[in-house]
Backbone as numpy.savetxt, mean C-alpha at the origin, in Angstrom:
# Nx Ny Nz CAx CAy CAz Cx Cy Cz
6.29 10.88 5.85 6.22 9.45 5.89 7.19 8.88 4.87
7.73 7.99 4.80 8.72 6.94 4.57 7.90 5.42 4.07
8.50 5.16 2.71 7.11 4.17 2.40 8.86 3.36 2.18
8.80 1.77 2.78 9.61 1.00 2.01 8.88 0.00 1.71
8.70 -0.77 0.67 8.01 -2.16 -0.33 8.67 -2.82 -0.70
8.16 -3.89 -0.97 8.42 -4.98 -2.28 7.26 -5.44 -2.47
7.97 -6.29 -3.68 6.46 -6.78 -4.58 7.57 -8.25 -5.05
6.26 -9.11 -4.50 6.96 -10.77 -5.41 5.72 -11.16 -5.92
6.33 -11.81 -6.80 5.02 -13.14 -7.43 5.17 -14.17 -7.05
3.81 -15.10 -6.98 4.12 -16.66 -7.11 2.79 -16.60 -7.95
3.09 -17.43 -8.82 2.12 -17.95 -9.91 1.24 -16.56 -9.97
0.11 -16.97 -9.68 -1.01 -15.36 -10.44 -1.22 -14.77 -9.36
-0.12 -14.52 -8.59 -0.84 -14.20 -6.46 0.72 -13.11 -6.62
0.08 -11.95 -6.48 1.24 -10.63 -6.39 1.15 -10.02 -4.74
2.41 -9.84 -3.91 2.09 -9.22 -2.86 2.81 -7.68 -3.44
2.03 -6.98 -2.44 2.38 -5.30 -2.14 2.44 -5.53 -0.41
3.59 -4.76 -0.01 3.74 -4.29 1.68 4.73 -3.92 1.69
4.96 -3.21 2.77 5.92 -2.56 3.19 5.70 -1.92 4.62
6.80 -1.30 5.45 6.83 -0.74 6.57 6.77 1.20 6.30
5.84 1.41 6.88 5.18 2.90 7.03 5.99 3.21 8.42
7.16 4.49 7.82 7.94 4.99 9.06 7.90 6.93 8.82
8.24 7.38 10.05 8.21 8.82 10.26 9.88 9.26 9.96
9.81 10.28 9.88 10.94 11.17 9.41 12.44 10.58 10.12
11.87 10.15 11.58 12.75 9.71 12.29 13.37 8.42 12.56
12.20 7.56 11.61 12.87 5.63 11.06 11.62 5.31 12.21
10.43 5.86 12.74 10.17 5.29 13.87 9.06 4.25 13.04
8.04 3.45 13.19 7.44 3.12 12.76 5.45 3.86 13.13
5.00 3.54 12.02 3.33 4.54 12.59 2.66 2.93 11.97
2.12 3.17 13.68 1.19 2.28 13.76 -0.86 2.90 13.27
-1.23 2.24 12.82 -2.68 1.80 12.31 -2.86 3.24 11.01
-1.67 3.34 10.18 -1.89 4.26 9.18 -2.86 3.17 8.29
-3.56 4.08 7.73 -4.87 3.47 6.71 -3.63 3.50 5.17
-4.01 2.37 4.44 -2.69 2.39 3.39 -3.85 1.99 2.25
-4.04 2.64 1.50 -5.12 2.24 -0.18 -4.03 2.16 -1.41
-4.39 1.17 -1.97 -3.95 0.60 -3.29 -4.83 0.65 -4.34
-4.78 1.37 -5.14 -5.49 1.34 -6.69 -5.03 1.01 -7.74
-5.88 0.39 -8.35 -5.37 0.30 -10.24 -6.44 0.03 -10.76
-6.21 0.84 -12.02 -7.30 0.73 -13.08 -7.75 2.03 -13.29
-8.98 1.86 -14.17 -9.92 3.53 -13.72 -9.44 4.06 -15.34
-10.08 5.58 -15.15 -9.40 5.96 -16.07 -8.17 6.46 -17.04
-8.36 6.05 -18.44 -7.65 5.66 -19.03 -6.98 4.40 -19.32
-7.88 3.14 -18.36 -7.27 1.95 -19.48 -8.57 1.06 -19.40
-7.94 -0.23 -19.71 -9.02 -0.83 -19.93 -9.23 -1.91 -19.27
-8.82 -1.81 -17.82 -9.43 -2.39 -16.42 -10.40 -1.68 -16.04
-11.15 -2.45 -15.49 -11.72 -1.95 -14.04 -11.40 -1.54 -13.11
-11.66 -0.05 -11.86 -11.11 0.40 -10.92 -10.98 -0.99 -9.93
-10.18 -0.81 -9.42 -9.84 -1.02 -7.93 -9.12 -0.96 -7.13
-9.60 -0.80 -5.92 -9.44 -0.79 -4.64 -9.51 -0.97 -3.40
-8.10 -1.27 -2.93 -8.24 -2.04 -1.39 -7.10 -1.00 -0.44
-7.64 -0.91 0.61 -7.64 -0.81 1.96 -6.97 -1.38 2.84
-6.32 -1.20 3.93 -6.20 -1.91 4.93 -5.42 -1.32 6.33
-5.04 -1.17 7.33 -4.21 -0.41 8.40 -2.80 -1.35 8.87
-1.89 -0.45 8.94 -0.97 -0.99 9.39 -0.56 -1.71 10.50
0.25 -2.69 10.81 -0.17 -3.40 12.27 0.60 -2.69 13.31
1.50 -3.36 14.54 2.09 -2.57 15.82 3.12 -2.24 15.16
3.85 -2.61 14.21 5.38 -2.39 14.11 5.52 -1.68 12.73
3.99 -1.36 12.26 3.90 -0.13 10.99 4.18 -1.19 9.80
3.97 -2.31 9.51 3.19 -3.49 7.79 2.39 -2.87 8.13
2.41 -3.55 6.42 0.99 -3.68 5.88 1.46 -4.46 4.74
0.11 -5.77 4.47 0.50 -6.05 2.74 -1.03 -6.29 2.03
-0.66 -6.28 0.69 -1.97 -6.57 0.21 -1.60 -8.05 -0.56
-2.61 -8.79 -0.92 -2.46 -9.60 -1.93 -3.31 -9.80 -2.60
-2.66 -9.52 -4.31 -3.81 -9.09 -5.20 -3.23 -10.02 -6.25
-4.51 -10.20 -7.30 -4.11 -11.32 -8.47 -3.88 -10.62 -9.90
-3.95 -9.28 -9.63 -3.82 -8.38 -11.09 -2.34 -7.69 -10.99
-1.39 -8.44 -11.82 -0.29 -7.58 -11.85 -0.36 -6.13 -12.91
0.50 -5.21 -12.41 0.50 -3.93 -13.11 1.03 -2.97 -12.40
0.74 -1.63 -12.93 0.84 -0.79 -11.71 -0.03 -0.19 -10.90
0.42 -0.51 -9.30 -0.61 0.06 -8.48 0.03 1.34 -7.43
-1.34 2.16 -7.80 -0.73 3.45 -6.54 -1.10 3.64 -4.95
-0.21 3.82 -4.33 -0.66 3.68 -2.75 -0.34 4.82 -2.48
-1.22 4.97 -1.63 -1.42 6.32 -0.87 -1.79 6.29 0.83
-0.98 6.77 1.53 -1.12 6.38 2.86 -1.59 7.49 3.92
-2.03 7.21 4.88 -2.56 8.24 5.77 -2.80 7.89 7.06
-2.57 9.12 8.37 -2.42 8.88 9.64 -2.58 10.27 10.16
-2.85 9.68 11.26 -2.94 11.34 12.16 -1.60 11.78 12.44
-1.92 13.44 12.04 -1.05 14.40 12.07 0.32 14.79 10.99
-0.20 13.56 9.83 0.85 13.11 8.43 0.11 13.88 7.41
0.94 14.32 6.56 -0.02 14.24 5.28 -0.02 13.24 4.70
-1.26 13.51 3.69 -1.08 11.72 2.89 -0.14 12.05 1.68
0.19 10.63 1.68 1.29 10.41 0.79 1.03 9.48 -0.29
C-alpha cells in the first residue's frame, strides 16, 4: 500500500487524509484507516479514530489536537501498514 497525505490547519481544526493506493497507483476502496495519538509515554490521553476509505480510496479525519499522529491502514489481502 501507498499512503499519500496532507495535513492543514485552520484555527484549532487539523485535517489528516489522503488517497490509499496499491503497488500499481490503483486506488483500494473501503480500507479501514486508524489514527492515534497519545498513550504511552506522554502526557495526553490515548486516542483514536477510525474510518474507511470511500470509491476512489480518501479518507480524512478531522481532529482538534495538533501533534503527531500514527496511521495505520488495512484491507483485504494487504498487509497493514
Amino acid at each position: 500500500m501507498v499512503l499519500l497525505f496532507s495535513v492543514s490547519a485552520e484555527a484549532q481544526t487539523n485535517r489528516i487524509g489522503g488517497v490509499i493506493r496499491d503497488e500499481t497507483g490503483g486506488t483500494i476502496r473501503g480500507a479501514i484507516v486508524r489514527a492515534e495519538m497519545g498513550g504511552a509515554g506522554t502526557n495526553a490521553a490515548p486516542v483514536t479514530l477510525t474510518t474507511a476509505t470511500d470509491d476512489r480510496g480518501r479518507f480524512v479525519f478531522v481532529v482538534t489536537r495538533s501533534g503527531e499522529w500514527r496511521l495505520t491502514f488495512e484491507a483485504p489481502g494487504f498487509e497493514a501498514q
